[in-house]
N, C-alpha and C positions, 0 to 999 in steps of 0.2 A: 415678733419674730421677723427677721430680714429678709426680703423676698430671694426669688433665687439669683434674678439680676444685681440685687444689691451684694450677693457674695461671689458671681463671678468676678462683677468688676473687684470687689476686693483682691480676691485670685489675680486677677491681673495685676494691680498695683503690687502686690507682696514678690509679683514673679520679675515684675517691672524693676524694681530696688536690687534684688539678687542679681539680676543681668547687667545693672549699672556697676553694681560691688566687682560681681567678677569681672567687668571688660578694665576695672581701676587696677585691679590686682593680677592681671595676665589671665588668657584665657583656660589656663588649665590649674590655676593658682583657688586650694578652698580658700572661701569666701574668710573664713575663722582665724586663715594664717597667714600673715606676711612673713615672706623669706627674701631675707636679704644677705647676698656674697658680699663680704669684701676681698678684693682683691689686691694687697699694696704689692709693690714695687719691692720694698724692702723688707726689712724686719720690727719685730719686733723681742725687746721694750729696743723703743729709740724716740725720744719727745716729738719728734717730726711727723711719724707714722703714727703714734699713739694717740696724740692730741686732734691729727685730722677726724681721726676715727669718733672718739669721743664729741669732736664738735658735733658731727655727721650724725650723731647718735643721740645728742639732746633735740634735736631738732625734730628727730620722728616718734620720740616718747609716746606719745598720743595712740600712734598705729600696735603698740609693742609687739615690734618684729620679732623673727628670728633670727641670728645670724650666723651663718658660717664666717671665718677669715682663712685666707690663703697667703702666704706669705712667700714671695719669691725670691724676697734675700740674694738681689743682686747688687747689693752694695761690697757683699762679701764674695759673693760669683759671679763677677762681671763678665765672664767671657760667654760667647754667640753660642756656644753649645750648651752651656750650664742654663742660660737663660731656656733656650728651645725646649730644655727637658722642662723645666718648673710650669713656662707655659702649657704643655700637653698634659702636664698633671692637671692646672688650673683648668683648661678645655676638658676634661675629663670630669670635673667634678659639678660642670654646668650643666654639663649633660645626665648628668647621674641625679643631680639634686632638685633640677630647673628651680631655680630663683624667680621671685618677680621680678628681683630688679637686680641687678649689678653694680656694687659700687668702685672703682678705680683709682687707684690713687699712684699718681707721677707716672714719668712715661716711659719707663720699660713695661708697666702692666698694659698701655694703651697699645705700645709698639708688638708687642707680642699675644697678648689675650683678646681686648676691646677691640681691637682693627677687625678682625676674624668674625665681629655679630655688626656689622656695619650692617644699617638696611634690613635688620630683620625683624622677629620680634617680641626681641630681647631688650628690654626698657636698661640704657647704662647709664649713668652719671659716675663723672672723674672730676677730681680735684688734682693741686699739685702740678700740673701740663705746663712745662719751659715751651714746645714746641708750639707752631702754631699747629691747632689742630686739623688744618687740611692736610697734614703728613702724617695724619692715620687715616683721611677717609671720611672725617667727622663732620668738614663742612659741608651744609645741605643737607645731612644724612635725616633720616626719620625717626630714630631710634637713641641718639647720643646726643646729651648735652652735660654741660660741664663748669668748672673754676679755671681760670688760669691766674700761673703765678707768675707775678711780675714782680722782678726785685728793684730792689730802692737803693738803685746806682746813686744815685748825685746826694742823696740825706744821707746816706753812707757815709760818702767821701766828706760832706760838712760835717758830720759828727764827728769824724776822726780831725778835721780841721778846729774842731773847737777847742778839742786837747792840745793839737799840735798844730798853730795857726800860718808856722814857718814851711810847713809840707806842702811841697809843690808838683814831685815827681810822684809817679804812681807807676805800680809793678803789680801784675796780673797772671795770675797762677790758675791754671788747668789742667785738670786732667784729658783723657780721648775721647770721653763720653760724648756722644752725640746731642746730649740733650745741652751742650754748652753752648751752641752753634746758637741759636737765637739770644741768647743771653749775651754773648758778645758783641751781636747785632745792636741790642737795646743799650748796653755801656756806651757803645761809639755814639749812636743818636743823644745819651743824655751826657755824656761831654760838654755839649752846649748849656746847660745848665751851671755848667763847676769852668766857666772862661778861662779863669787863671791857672787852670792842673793843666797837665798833659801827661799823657801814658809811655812809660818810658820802656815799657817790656808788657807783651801778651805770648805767656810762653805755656807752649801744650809739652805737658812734662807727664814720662811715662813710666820712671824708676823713682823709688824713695831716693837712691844714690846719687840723682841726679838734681832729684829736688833741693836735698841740702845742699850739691853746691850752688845750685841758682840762687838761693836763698841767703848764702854767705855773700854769695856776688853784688846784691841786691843791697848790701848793708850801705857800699859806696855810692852808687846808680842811681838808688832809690830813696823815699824819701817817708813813703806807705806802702805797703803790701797789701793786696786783695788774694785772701786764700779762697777763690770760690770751688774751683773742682780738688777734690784733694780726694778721693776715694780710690780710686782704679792706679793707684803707685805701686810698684812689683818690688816687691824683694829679691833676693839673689836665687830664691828658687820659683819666681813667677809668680808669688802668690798676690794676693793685696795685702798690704799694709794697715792697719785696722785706723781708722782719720784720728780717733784718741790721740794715736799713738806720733804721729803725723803731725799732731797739735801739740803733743807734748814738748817734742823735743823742739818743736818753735818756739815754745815759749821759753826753753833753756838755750837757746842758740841767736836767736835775731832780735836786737835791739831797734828794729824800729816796729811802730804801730802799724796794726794790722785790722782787716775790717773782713767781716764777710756779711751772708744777709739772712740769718740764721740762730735763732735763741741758742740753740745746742752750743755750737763755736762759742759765744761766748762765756757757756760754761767750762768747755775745756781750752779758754786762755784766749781766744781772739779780744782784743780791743774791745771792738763794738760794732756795733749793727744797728742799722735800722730794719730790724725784721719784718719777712713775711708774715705773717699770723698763721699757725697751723692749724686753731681754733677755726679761727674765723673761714678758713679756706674748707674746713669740715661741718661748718654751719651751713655756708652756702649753698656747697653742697647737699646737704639736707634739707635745704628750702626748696631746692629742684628735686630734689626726691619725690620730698612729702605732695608736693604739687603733680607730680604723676600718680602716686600709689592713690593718695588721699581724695584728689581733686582732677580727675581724668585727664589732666593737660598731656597732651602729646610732648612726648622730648623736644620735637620739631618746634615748638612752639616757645620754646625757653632760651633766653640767648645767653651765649656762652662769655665767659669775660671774667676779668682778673679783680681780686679784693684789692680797697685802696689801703684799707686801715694798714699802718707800719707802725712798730713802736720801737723807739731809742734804750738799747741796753747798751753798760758798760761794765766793762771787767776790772773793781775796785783793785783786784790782787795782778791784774795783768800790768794795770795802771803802776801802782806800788814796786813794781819790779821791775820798770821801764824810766822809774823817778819822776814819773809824770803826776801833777795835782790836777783835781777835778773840781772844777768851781762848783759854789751851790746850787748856783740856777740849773747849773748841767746834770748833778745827783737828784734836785729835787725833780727834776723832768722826765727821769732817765729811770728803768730801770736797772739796779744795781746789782751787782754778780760779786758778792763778795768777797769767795775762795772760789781755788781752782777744783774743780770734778774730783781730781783724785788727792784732793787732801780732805776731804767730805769723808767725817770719821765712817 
């Protein structure tokens, strides 16, 4: 029979393990259940948002959370008040729900939700972040760490030079978004990489009406198009423009190659890309997760940084419709985009 010191200490180790569980899982978090927000930027189904999610979500298999998702669908309501409102619903349900953790994705969720638990203690991880993250508050913070996305300016522009080796000029398409401003920054630094391009237009364009004719204009000027902001274009009554739609009639209208950095685009008709990984950028994320929830590491303690992996698609039917041939080595390397989105019975 166990003395009685031999069952307190036990008492204490069993009470010792529970203290450790809950301080991994937030201090008001039972021990039994991880709860985890996602909070995207955008919508859903869209492969961008979906696949970060899904990466994010193989990674913490183990813990098997719970999850709410919030969806702010500012791709489709881009303006400062429609955002405000989604935000307060999103702040609304944090408080109603408390999560252990938060997860964030791209940076209107950061700009509008994430910024507001800076310093607290609210465990977030965000993936998706064009911005540097000290313009929400995040560097130093105790509480936030993250993925940033870095696109693949200069493999971009060589992949589009591989099809088209005589392309010299380059033409540069934005929308107003904020979250463009560093993106532009990181294009002009990798110019040194691509010596023989030059950029012959960085145009922030605010109307579909306008786009097409920049776009027609482009056909003489230019030599490649980079469609990277295309979401926030107004129609004739203010609305957005849905980017499908935006991509469609690019691909009926401009005869030169076009690049963005983006799997999606290449499904509805851009050329090609060397994309970002959305996977991957929601696995990372889940290795900074699991590493809080699982393994008591402080956020503070996890450094923030961009995925390197890129992978080369091409759009077989973009290609075909442009007259352009894709050599083997470039199909066999590449992944290949067969038909356009909306001829997909």
């Amino acid at each position: 029979m166990p003395s009685r010191h031999s069952f307190r200490a036990l008492v204490a180790v069993i009470g010792g393990v529970l203290i450790a569980s809950a301080n991994c899982l937030g201090a008001d978090a039972p021990v039994r259940e991880v709860r985890i927000l996602h909070v995207m930027s955008y919508h859903s189904p869209w492969r961008w948002t979906d696949l970060q999610f899904e990466g994010f979500q193989d990674e913490l298999k183990a813990l098997k959370p719970v999850y709410e998702v919030f969806q702010m669908d500012t791709k489709r309501n881009s303006s400062r008040e429609q955002k405000e409102r989604k935000a307060r619903e999103a702040r609304v349900l944090i408080e109603r729900w408390k999560p252990n953790l938060v997860y964030t994705t791209d940076d209107d969720a950061q700009d509008y939700v994430a910024r507001h638990y800076v310093n607290t203690a609210l465990p977030i991880v965000f993936s998706g972040v064009n911005n540097d993250p000290a313009l929400y508050g995040f560097a130093g913070s105790s509480n936030v760490t993250g993925v940033l996305e870095h696109e693949h300016f200069a493999a971009s522009v060589a992949l589009v030079r591989r099809i088209v080796p005589s392309a010299r000029r380059i033409a540069l398409v934005f929308d107003d978004a904020r979250m463009w401003d560093p993106v532009r920054a990181r294009i002009a630094e990798e110019m040194r990489l691509v010596p023989d391009m030059r950029i012959v237009a960085t145009d922030v364009i605010l109307t579909f009406a306008d786009y097409k004719r920049r776009i027609l204009e482009y056909q003489s000027s230019a030599d490649m198009i980079g469609t990277i902001g295309i979401f926030n274009l107004k129609d004739e009554g203010g609305r957005n423009v849905p980017y499908q739609d935006v991509q469609k009639w690019t691909v009926e209208n401009s005869r030169l190659p076009d690049f963005a950095f983006w799997v999606d685009r290449v499904h509805y008709g851009t050329l090609a890309a060397v994309t970002v990984s959305e996977r991957e950028q929601g696995r990372a994320a889940g290795r900074l997760a699991r590493a809080i929830l699982a393994e008591g590491t402080p956020p503070s303690a996890l450094v923030m940084a961009p995925t390197a992996k890129g992978t080369p698609v091409v759009s077989l039917a973009r290609a075909r419709k442009l007259g352009l041939r894709l050599d083997a080595d470039l199909l066999l390397g590449a992944e290949v985009i067969q038909r356009f989105e909306w001829d997909r019975p």
